[in-house]
C-alpha positions as CSV (number, residue, x, y, z in Angstrom):
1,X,9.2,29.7,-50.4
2,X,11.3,28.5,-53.4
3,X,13.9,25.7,-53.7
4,X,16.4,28.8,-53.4
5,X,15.1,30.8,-50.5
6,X,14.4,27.1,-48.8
7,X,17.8,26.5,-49.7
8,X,19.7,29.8,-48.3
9,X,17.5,29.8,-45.0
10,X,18.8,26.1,-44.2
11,X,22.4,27.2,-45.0
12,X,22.0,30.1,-42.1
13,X,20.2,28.2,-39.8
14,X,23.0,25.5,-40.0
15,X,25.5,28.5,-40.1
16,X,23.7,29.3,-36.8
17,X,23.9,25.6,-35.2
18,X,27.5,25.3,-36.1
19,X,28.6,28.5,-33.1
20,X,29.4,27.4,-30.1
21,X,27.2,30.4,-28.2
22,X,24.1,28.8,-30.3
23,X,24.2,25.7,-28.0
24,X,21.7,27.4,-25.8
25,X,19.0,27.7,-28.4
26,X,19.2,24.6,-30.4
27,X,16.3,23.0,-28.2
28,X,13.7,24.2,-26.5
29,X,14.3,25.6,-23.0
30,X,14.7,22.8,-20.3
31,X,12.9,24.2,-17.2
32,X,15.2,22.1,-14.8
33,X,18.2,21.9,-16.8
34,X,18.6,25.5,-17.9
35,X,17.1,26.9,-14.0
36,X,13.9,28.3,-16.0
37,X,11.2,27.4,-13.7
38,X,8.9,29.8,-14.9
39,X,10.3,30.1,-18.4
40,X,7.0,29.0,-20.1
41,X,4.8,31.1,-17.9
42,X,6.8,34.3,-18.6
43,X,7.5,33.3,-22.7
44,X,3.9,33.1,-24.2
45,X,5.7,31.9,-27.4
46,X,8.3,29.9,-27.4
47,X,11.0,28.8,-29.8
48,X,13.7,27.0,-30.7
49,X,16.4,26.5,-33.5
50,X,15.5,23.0,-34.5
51,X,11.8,23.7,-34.4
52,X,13.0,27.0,-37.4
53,X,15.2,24.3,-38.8
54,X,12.1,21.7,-39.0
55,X,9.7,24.3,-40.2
56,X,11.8,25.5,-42.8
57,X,12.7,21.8,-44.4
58,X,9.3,20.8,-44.2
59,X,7.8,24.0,-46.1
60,X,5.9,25.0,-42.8
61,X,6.7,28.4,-44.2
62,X,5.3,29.8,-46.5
63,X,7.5,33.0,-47.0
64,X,11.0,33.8,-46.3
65,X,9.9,36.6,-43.7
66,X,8.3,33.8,-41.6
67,X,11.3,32.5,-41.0
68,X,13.2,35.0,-40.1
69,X,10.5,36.3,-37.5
70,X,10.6,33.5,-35.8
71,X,14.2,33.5,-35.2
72,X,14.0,37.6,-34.4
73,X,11.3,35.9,-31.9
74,X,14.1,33.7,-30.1
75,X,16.8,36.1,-29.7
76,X,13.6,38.3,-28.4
77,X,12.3,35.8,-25.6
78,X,16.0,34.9,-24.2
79,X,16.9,38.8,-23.9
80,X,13.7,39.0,-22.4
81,X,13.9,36.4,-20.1
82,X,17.4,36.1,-18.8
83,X,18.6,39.5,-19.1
84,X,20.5,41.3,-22.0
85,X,23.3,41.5,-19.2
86,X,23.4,37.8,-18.3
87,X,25.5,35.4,-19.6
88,X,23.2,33.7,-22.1
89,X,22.0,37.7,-22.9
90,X,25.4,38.5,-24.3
91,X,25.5,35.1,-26.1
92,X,22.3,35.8,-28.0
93,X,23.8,39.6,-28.5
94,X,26.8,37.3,-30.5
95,X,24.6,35.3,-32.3
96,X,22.0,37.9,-33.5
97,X,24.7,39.5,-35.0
98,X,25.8,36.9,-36.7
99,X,22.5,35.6,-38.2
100,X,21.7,39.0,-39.3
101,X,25.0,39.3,-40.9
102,X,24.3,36.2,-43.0
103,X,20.8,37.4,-43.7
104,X,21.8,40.8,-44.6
105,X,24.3,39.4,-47.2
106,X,21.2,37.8,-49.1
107,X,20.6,41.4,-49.9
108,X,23.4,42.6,-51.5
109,X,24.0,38.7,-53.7
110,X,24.0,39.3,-57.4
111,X,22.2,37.0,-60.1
112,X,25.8,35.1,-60.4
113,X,26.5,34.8,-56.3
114,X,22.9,33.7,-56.0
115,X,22.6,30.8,-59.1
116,X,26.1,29.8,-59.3
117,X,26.7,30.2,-63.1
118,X,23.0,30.9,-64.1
119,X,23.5,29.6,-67.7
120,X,23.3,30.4,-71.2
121,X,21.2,30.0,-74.2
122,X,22.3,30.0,-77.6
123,X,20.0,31.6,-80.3
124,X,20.6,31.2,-84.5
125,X,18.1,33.8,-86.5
126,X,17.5,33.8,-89.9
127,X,17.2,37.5,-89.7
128,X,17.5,40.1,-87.2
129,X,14.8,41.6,-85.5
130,X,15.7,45.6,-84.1
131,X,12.3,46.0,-82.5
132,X,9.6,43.7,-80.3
133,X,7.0,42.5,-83.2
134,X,3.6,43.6,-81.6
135,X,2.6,39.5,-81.1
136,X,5.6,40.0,-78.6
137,X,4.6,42.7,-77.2
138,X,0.9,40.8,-76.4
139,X,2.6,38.6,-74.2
140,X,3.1,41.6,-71.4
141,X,-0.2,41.1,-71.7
142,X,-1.2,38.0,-71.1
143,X,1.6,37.1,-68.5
144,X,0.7,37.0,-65.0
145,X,2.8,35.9,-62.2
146,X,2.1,35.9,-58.4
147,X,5.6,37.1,-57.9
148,X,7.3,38.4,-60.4
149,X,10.4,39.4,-58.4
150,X,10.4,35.5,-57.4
151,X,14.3,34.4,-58.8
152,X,13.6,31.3,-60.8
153,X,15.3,28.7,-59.3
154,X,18.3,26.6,-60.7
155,X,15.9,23.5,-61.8
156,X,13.6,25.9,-63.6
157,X,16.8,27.7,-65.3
158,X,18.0,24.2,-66.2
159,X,14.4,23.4,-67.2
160,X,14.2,26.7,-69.6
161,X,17.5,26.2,-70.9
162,X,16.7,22.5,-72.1
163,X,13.2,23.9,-73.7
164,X,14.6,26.5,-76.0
165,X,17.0,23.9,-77.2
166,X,13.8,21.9,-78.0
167,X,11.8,25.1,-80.2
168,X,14.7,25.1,-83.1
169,X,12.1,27.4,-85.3
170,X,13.7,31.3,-85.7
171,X,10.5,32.8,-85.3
172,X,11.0,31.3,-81.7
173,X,14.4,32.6,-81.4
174,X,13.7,35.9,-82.6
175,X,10.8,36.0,-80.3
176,X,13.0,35.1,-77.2
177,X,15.4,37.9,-78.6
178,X,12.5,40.4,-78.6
179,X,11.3,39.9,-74.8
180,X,14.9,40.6,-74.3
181,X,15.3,43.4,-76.1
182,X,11.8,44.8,-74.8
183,X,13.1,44.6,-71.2
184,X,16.9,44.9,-71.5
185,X,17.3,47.0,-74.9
186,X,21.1,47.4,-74.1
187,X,21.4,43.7,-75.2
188,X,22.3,44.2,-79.2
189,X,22.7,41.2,-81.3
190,X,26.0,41.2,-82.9
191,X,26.4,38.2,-85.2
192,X,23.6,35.4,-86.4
193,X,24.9,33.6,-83.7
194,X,24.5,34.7,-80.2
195,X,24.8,33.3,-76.8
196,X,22.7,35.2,-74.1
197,X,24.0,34.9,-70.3
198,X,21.4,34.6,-68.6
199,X,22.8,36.4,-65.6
200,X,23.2,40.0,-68.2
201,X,19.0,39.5,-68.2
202,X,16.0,41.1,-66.3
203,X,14.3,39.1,-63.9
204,X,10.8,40.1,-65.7
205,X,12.1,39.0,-69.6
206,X,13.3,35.5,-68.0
207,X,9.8,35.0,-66.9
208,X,8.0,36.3,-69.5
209,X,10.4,34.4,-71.7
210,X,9.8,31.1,-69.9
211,X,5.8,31.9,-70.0
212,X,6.5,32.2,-74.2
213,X,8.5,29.0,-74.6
214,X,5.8,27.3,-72.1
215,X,3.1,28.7,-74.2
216,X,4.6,27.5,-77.5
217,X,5.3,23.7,-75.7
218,X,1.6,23.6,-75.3
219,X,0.5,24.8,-79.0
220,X,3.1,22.3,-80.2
221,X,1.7,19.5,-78.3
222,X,4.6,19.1,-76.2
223,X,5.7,18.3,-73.0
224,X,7.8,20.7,-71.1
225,X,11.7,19.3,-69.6
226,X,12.4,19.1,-66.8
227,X,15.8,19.2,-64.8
228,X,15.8,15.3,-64.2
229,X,15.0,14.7,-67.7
């Protein structure tokens, strides 16, 4: 999991913690306490909200979907144990609605509600370019990513931002302009100066972008930013 998917599953899980009907499930059952004798002889795995919570800050997952089975996994065992009918059955009812409610809302975030003003880069050419030189073009190629769906995260945008201010050459900037143009060939330049919102980008041309300024850091002998720097 990224810093941002880290970050949004720790806002709902704290979203979670923060209702009253979650009090139940914050720790793990209490045989005695919570009249569950046979609780852990019945639930063959059990779970909690603080053990989520743990494995979540700690990077115990490894993707989002882990997660979020786990806590599909503790509204399953209470239903199943006390009863959708019981008392704690209708709180879990409450607060499965509610965590899928705040999950389900992940879905339907744009660029902007997900990075909180994305960022800008600002570009000078010494001539226009209409069309993605070939050399371009060769970096579809060669780029490889894992995920390339992945959102970069707001230290990497930060980090990518502070690079291209570092590569003042126009070839670079008409490079940067031509992985745009290549993915998103409704972006036009308009003057010799133009500032590209990141957020009006594709997801592919940011990485493939990044992957060309990182690739030009190395042949310059340079040492890629980061966000603290």
């Amino acid at each position: 999991m990224n810093d941002y998917e880290t970050d949004f599953a720790l806002e709902v899980i704290d979203a979670l913690i923060r209702r009253p009907e979650a009090a139940s499930f914050i720790d793990p059952v209490d045989v005695e306490s919570d009249f569950a004798e046979d609780y852990y002889r019945r639930i063959k795995k059990p779970i909690d909200i603080t053990t989520i919570r743990t494995k979540i800050a700690t990077k115990i997952y490894s993707r989002s979907s882990e997660w979020k089975s786990d806590l599909e996994l503790l509204f399953k065992n209470a239903k199943s144990y006390f009863g959708e009918n019981s008392y704690i059955g209708y709180l879990t009812l409450d607060l499965e609605k509610y965590a899928m409610k705040l999950i389900n809302s992940e879905e339907t975030m744009t660029t902007v509600d997900r990075m909180n003003a994305f960022g800008s880069i600002q570009m000078k050419f010494e001539n226009w370019v209409k069309k993605s030189p070939d050399k371009i073009v060769s970096y579809f190629d060669t780029y490889s990513d894992d995920d390339p769906e992945r959102i970069l995260n707001k230290s990497e945008v930060n980090a990518f931002i502070r690079a291209c201010s570092m590569l003042p050459n126009p070839k670079d900037a008409r490079a940067l302009f031509g992985i745009i143009q290549y993915v998103n060939p409704n972006i036009y330049p308009v003057s010799e100066n133009i500032i590209v919102n990141l957020t009006d980008v594709n997801n592919l041309a940011l990485h493939i972008m990044k992957f060309y300024v990182e690739k030009r850091f190395e042949e310059e002998g340079l040492e890629y930013p980061t966000d603290d720097d």
